[in-house]
C-alpha positions in Angstrom: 98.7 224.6 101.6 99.4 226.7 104.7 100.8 230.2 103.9 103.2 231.2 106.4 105.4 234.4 107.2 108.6 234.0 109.3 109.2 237.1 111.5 113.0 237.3 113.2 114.5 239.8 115.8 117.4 240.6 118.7 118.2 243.4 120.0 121.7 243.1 118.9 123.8 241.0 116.6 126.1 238.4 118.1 129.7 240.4 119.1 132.3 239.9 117.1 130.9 236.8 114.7 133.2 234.5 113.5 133.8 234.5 109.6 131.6 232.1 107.8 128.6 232.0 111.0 125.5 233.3 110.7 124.4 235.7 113.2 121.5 235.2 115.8 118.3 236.3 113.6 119.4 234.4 110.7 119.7 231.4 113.2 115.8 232.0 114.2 115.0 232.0 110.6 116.6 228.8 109.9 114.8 227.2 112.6 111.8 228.9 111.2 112.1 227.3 107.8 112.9 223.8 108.7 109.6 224.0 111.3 108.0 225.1 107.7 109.8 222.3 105.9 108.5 219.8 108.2 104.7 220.7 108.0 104.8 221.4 104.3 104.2 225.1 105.0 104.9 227.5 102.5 106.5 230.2 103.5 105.5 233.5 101.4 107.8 236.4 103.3 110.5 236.3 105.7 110.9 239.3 107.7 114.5 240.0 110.1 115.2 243.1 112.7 118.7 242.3 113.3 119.4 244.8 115.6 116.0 246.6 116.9 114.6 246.8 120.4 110.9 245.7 121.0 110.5 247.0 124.5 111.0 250.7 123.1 108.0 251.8 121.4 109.9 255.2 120.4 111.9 253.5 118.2 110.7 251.6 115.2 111.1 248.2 114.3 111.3 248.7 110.2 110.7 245.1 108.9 107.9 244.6 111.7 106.1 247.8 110.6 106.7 246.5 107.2 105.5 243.1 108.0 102.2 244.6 109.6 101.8 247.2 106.6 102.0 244.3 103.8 99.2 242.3 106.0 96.7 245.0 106.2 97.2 245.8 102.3 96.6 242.2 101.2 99.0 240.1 101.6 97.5 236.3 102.9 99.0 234.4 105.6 97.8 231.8 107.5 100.3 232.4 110.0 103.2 234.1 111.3 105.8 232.1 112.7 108.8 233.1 114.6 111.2 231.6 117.1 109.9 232.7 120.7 106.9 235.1 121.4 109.5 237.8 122.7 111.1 237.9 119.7 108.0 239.1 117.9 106.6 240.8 120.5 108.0 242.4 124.3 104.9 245.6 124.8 101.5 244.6 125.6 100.3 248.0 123.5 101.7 246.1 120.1 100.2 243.0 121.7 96.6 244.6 120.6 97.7 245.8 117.2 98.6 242.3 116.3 95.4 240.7 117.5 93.0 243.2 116.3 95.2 242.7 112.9 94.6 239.0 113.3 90.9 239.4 113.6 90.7 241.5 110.5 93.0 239.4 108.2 92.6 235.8 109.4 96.0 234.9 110.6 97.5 233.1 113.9 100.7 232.9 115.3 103.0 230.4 115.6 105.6 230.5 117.7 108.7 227.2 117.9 108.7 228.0 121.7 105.6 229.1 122.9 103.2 226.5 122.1 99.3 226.7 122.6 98.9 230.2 121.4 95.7 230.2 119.3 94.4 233.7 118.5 90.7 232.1 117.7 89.9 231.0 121.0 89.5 233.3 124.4 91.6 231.0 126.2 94.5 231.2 123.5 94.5 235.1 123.6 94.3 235.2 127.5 97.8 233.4 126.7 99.1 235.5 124.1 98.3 238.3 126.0 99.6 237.3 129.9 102.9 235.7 127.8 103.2 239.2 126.2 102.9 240.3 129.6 105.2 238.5 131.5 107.8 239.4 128.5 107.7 242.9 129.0 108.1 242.2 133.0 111.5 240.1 132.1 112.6 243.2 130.0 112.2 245.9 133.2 113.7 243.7 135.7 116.8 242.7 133.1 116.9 246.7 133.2 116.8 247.1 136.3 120.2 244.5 136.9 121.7 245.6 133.8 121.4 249.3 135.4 122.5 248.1 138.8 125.8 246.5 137.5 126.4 249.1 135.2 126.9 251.0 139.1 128.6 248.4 140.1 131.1 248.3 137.4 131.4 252.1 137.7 132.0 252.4 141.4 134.8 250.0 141.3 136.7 251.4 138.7 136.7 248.5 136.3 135.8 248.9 132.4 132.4 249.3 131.4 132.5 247.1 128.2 130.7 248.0 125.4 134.1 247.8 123.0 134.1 251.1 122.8 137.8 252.7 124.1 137.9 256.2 125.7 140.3 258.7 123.9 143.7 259.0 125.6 143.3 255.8 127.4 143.8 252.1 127.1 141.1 249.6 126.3 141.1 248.3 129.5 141.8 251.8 131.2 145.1 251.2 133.1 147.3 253.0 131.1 147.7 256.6 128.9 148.6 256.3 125.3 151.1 259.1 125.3 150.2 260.7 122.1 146.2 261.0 123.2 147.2 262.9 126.3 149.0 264.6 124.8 146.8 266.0 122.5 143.9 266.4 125.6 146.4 268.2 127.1 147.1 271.1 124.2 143.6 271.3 122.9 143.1 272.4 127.2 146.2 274.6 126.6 145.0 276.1 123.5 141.6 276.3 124.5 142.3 278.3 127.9 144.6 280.3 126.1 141.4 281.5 123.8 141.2 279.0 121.1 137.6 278.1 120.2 136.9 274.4 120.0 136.0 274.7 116.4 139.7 275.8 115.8 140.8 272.8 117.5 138.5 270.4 115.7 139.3 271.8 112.5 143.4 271.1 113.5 142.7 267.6 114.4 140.6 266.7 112.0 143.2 268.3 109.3 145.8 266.2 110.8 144.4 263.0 111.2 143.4 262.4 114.6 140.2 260.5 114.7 137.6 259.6 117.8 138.3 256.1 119.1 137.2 252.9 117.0 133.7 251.1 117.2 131.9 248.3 115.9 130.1 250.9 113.5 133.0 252.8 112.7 136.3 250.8 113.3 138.4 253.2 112.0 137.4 255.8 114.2 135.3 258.8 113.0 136.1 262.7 112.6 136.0 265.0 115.4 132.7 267.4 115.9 132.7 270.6 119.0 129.8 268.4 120.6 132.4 265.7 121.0 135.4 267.0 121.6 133.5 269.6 124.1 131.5 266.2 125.7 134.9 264.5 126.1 136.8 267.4 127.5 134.4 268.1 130.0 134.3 264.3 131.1 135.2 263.4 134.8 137.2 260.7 133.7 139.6 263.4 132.1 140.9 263.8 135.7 140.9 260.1 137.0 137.1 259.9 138.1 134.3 257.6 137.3 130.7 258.9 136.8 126.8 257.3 136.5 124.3 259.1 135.0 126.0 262.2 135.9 126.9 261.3 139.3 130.6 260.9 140.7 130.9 257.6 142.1 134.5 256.9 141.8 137.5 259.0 142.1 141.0 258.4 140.9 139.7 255.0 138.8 141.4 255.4 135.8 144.5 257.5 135.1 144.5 261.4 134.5 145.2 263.2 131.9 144.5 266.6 133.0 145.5 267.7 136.7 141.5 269.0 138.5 142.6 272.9 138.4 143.1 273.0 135.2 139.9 271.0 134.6 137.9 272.7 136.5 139.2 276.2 134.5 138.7 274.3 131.3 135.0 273.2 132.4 133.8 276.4 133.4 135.3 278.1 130.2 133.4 275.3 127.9 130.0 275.6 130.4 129.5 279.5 131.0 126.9 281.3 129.3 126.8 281.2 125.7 126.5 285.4 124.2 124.1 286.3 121.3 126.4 285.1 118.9 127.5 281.9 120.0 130.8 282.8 122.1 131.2 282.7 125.7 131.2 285.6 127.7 134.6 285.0 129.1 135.6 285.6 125.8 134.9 289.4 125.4 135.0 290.4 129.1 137.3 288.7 131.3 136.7 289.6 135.1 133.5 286.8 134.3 132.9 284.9 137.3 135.0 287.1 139.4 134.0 289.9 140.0 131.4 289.9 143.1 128.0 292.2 144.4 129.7 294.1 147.3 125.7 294.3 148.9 124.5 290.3 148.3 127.6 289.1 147.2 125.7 287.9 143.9 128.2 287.2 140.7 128.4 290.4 138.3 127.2 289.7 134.5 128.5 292.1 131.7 125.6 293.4 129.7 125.4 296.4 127.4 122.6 298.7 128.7 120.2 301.0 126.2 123.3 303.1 124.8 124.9 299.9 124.0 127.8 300.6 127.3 129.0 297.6 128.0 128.4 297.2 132.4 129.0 294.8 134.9 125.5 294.7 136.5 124.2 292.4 139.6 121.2 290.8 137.8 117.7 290.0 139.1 116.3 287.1 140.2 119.6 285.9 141.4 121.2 288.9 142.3 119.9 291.8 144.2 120.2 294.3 141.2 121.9 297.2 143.3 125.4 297.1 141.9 126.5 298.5 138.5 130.1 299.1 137.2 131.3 300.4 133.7 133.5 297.9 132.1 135.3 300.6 130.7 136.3 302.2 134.3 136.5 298.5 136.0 138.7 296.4 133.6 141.3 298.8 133.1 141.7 298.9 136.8 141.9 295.6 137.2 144.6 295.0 134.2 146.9 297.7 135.7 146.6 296.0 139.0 147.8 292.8 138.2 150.5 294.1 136.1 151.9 295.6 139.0 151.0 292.5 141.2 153.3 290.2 138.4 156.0 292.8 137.5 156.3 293.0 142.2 160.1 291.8 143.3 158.0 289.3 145.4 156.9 287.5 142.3 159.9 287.8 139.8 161.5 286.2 143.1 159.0 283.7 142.6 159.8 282.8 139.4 163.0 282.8 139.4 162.8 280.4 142.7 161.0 277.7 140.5 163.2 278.1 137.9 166.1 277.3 139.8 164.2 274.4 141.8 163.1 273.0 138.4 166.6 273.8 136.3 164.7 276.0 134.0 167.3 279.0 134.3 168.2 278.5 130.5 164.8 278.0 129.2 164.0 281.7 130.7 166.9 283.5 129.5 166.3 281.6 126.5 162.5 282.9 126.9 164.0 286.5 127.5 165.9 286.7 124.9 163.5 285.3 122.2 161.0 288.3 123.6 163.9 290.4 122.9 164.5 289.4 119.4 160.9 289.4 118.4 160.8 293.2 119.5 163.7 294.0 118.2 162.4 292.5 114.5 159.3 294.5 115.1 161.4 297.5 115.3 163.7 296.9 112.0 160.2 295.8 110.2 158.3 298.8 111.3 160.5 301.5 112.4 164.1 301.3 111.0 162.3 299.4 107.1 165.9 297.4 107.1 164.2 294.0 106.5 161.0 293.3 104.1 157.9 291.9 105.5 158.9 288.2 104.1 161.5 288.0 106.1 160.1 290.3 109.4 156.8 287.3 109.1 159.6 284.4 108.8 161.5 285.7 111.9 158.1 286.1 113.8 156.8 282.9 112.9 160.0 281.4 113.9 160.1 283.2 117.8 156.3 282.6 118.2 156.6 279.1 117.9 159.8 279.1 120.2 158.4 281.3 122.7 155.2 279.0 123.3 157.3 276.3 123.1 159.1 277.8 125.9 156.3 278.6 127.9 154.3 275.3 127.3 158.1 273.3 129.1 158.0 275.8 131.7 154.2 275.5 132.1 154.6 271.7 132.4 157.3 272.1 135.2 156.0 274.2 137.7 153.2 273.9 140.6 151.5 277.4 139.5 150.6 277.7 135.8 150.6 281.2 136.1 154.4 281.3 137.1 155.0 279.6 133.3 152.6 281.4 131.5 154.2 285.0 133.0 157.5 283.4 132.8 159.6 286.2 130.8 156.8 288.1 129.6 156.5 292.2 129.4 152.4 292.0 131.0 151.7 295.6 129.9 152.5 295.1 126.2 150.5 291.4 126.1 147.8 292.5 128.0 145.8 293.9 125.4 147.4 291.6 122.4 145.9 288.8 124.4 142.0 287.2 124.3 139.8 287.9 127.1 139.5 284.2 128.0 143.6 283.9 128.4 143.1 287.1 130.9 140.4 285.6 132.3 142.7 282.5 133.2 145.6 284.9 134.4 142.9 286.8 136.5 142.1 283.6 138.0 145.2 282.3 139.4 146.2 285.2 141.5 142.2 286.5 142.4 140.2 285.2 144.8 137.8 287.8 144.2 136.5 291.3 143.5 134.3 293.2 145.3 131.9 296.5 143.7 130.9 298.2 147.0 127.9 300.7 145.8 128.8 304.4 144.5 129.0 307.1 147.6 126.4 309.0 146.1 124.5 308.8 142.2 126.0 310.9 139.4 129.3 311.0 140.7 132.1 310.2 138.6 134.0 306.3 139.1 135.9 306.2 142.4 138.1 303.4 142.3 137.7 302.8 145.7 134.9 301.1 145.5 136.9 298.2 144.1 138.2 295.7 146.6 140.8 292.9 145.4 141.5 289.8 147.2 144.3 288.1 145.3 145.7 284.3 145.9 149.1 284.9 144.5 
């Protein structure tokens, strides 16, 4: 009797299979055995990739490794028979592994779809090999249109299938679901403020919130910094459509984060990561602003052989002429901008939005909540009239009021900065706050600042040297 082994494969499983139907290798197998049935063929092992490229050497096909293992340790077949030639094979490489296999052990291959391939004969190998062949050439061009419409898809804005939804939007992405944006929205806020993105994944996580459903994992799985990071930093955050990494489509699907915002958030997430992991807008916060005065290079903060922390312009991409003490610079820069935002011209400011917006009583509400919390800092610390229970319950109370407040206020202005400064006392945050929320506050009024060299070596900082070109 004629020993036979059925070998089955697809790349993937029918989508969405209905209840009681048999998916697509199990199909080819059936077919297989009732080919065996009508020979008389005995069939001895019955091998099935459900879900395995064969185009990809990289990646593995287990029960066709294991099919080829059990042949070259013993096991007799007169055949193997499977559905088409593709299925079993789709690389011209494996095409020689099988037939120098064939030679050693004695076997052919039958295929329901492909007849005339005998393995004995020249003729019948020329076959095998040229329908191999010709396989491999249907799998590129497929590739190729597959890539091409994937473009296609892209450019025009429309889904790109795959049943996977993106977080914060619809399946078919038309619409927001509220609480998703939202939650894009405060892990930005949180995040810019100086939050790290393990904080946040560790909230979200703790609460519930779960990555969007899949075939593999309906329910959604739990959130890791490489994917929140991957989709925070994802154009289509802010409306656009991108293929493999190119823009292609802007405005496409809704936004859930206005682009300055974005773009703060982006280059927070991207800048270079220090020795331990953090960014460096995290422990020094005029990153990215402050400027070469000779080539007009960025400055870097580095700590030189006496471990002095310095804001040096670095070689190869800068000229390495220009070196500033963080120490002398920062402070500079901090008192600066406290006098900028404590200015008539800006309290003017502010208090114009807030009467265009009607947010008068959500800043004397803001005052007075900056007030209070002082005020319990002072009977906590100074005066001893209330115990630290209570003094913690009162601040815990205010905190979350006052960043309430400024998150509404935040929300309803054009200028971020004019809500996030909205009723606050500059000089006594400044130094209470993270670098990376100074960073952001530096940022939206600075264009830029300029270290012009020293006048001479060895002389002692001369803040004139510092040039400041603010926006706001």
């Amino acid at each position: 009797m004629t020993d036979v082994a059925i070998y089955a494969r697809l790349s993937q499983e029918d989508a969405d299979p209905r209840p009681g139907q048999a998916t697509a290798t199990q199909r080819q197998v059936a077919d297989c055995r009732a080919r065996a049935e009508r020979e008389g063929w005995n069939v001895v092992a019955v091998y099935d990739d459900p879900d395995h490229s064969a185009s990809d050497l990289k990646r593995r096909r287990p029960a066709f490794e294991r099919m080829l293992g059990d042949l070259t340790d013993g096991v007799r077949v007169d055949a193997v028979l499977t559905y088409k030639l593709d299925r079993l094979l789709r690389h011209p490489r494996e095409a020689e592994r099988v037939i120098e296999l064939a030679d050693e052990r004695g076997f052919g291959i039958v295929s329901l779809n492909d007849p005339g391939i005998d393995l004995a004969s020249p003729g019948g190998r020329a076959m095998f090999r040229m329908t191999i062949t010709w396989a491999k050439l249907e799998t590129e061009t497929m590739s190729l249109r597959i890539r091409r419409k994937a473009r296609d898809v892209a450019e025009s804005g429309r889904p790109n299938g795959g049943g996977i939804r993106a977080f914060g939007l619809t399946a078919d992405k038309a619409g927001i679901v509220p609480v998703e944006a939202e939650l894009v929205r405060d892990a930005a806020r949180r995040i810019l403020a100086g939050e790290s993105l393990h904080s946040v994944v560790i909230d979200w996580n703790k609460r519930g919130v779960r990555t969007p459903g899949r075939r593999s994992a309906p329910e959604g799985r739990k959130w890791e910094v490489s994917s929140l990071k991957r989709m925070l930093t994802a154009p289509r955050i802010v409306g656009d459509r991108s293929h493999h990494g190119e823009i292609v489509s802007a405005g496409a699907v809704p936004a859930l984060l206005d682009r300055d915002t974005w773009e703060r958030l982006r280059a927070m997430l991207s800048a270079p990561r220090g020795g331990n992991g953090g960014s460096t807008i995290r422990k020094h916060y005029l990153t990215g602003l402050a400027l070469c005065g000779r080539c007009g290079a960025k400055l870097v903060a580095r700590p030189d052989w006496r471990g002095t922390t310095r804001y040096v312009c670095a070689v190869p991409r800068g000229c390495g002429g220009i070196t500033v003490a963080k120490a002398n610079i920062e402070p500079l820069i901090a008192e600066a901008i406290a006098i900028r935002l404590d200015s008539p011209a800006f309290r003017a400011a502010v208090e114009a939005t807030a009467a265009r917006t009607g947010l008068g009583a959500d800043l004397d509400q803001l005052r007075a909540d900056q007030a209070a919390l002082e005020e319990a800092g002072t009977m906590y610390l100074v005066e001893r009239s209330i115990g630290k229970a209570a003094y913690n319950k009162v601040v815990a109370q205010l905190t979350r009021r006052i960043d309430d407040g400024h998150r509404r206020i935040e929300r309803a202005t054009s200028s971020p900065v004019l809500g996030r400064m909205a009723g606050m006392d500059i000089r006594n945050q400044w130094e209470q706050r993270p670098a990376a929320w100074r960073n952001e506050i530096a940022r939206a009024i600075i264009n830029t600042i300029t270290v012009n060299p020293a006048p001479r070596r060895g002389t002692r900082f001369d803040p004139g040297r510092i040039d400041v070109e603010w926006s706001a």
